[in-house]
ROLUMNU-615869 format. One record per residue (C-alpha): x, y, z; residue in three letters. Coordinates in nm, 4 decimals, padded with zeros to 6 digits. Example, Ala and Ser with C-alpha at 12.3 -4.5 7.8 and 13.67 -1.06 7.14 Angstrom:
<nodes>
> u  v  w  r
> 01.2300  -00.4500  00.7800  ALA .
> 01.3670  -00.1060  00.7140  SER .
</nodes>
This chain:
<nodes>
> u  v  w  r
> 03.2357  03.4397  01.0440  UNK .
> 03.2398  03.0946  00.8041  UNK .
> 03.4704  02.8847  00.7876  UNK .
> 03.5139  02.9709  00.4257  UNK .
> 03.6032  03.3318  00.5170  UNK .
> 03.8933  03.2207  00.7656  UNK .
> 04.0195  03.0274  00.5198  UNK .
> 03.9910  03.2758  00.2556  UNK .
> 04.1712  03.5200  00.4714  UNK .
> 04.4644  03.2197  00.5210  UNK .
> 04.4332  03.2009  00.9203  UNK .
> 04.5770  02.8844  00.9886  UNK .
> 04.2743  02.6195  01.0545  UNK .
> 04.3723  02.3022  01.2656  UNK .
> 04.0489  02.0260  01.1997  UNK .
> 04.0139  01.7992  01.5094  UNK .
> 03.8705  01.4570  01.4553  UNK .
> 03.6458  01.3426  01.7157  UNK .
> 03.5698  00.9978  01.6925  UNK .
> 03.2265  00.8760  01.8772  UNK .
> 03.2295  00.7055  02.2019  UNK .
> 03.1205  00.3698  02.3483  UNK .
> 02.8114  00.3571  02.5434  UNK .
> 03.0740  00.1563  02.8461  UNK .
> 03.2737  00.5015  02.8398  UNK .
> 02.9312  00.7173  02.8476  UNK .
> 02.8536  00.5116  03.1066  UNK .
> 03.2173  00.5418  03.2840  UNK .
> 03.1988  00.9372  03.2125  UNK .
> 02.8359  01.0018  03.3822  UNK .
> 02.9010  00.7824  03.6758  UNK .
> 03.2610  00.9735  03.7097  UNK .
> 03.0917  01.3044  03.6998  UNK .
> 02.8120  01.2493  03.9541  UNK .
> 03.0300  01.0259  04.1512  UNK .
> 02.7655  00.7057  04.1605  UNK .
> 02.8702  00.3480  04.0742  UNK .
> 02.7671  00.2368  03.6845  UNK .
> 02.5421  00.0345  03.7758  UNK .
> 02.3229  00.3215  03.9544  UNK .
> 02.3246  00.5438  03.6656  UNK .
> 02.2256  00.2535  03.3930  UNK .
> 01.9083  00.4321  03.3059  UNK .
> 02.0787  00.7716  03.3058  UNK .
> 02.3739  00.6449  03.0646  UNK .
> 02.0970  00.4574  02.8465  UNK .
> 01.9170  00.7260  02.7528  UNK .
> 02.2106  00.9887  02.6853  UNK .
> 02.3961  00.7123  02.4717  UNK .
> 02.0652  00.6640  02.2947  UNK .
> 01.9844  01.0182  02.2587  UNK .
> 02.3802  01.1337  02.1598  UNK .
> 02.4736  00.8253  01.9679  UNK .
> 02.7940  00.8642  02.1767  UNK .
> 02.9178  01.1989  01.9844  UNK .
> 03.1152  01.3647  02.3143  UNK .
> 03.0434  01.7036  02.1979  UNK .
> 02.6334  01.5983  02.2179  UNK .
> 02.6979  01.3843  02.5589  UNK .
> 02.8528  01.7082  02.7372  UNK .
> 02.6052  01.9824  02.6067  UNK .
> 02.3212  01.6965  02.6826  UNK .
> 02.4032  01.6616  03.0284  UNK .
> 02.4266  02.0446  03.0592  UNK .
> 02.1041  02.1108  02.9128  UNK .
> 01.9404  01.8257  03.1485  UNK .
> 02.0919  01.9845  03.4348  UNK .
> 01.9972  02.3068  03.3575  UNK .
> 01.6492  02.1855  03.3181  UNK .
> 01.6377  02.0169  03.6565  UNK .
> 01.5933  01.6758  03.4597  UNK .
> 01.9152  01.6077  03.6721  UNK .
> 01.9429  01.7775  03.9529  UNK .
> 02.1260  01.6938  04.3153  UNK .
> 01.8965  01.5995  04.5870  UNK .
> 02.0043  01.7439  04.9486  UNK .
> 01.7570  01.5738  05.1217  UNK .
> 01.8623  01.2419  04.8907  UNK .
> 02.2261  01.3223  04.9532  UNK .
> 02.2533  01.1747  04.5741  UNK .
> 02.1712  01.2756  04.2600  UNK .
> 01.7977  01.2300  04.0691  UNK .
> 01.7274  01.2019  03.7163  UNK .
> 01.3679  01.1690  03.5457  UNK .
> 01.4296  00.9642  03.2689  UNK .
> 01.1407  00.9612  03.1298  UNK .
> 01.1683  01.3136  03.0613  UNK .
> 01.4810  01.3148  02.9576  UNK .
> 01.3683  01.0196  02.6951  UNK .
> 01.1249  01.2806  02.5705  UNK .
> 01.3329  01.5684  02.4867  UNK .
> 01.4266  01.6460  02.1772  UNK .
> 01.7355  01.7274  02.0903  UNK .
> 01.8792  01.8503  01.7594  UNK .
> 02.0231  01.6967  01.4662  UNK .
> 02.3896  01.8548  01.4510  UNK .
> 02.5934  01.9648  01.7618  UNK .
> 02.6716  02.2619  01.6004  UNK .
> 02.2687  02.4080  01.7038  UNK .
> 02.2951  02.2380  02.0345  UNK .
> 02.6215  02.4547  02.0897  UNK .
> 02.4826  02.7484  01.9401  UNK .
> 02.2085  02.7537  02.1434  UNK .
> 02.3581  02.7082  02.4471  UNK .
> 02.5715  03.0095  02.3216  UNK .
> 02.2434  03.2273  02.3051  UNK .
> 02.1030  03.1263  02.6210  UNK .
</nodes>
């Protein structure tokens, strides 16, 4: 269904402005979710702010899709969480959030 249709069909439609965020508040948000101090996960918050642009939507499906791809994965024997930035530098990701999300929908 388009957005066109709903609105065609008068079903009330609420538009949500997200504004971008900093790279500081990537950089708060990935350290927060794997529990390591900022200045640990620099290279880690570099490369998702410069990959994302800081669009939240793109920052939480990235970090999925890096997990899920064991670009980010928890290390047992580590006790602490890995990254391979370098890989992570090299994906591609696409233009709009909206195919990130649908993919991750199809998956």
């Amino acid at each position: 269904v388009h957005l066109n249709e709903l609105k065609n069909e008068k079903v009330a439609i609420t538009n949500i402005n997200i504004t971008d965020i900093s790279k500081e508040v990537v950089s708060t948000l990935i350290s927060d979710v794997i529990n390591m101090p900022n200045s640990l996960t620099e290279s880690l918050s570099d490369v998702v702010y410069k990959k994302t642009g800081g669009n939240v939507l793109f920052v939480i499906q990235f970090l999925n899709s890096i997990c899920d791809e064991g670009l980010l994965f928890y290390s047992f024997d580590d006790k602490g969480w890995k990254w391979d930035v370098d890989a992570i530098e090299a994906k591609e990701i696409p233009d709009e959030v909206g195919v990130l999300l649908s993919r991750k929908i199809r998956q």
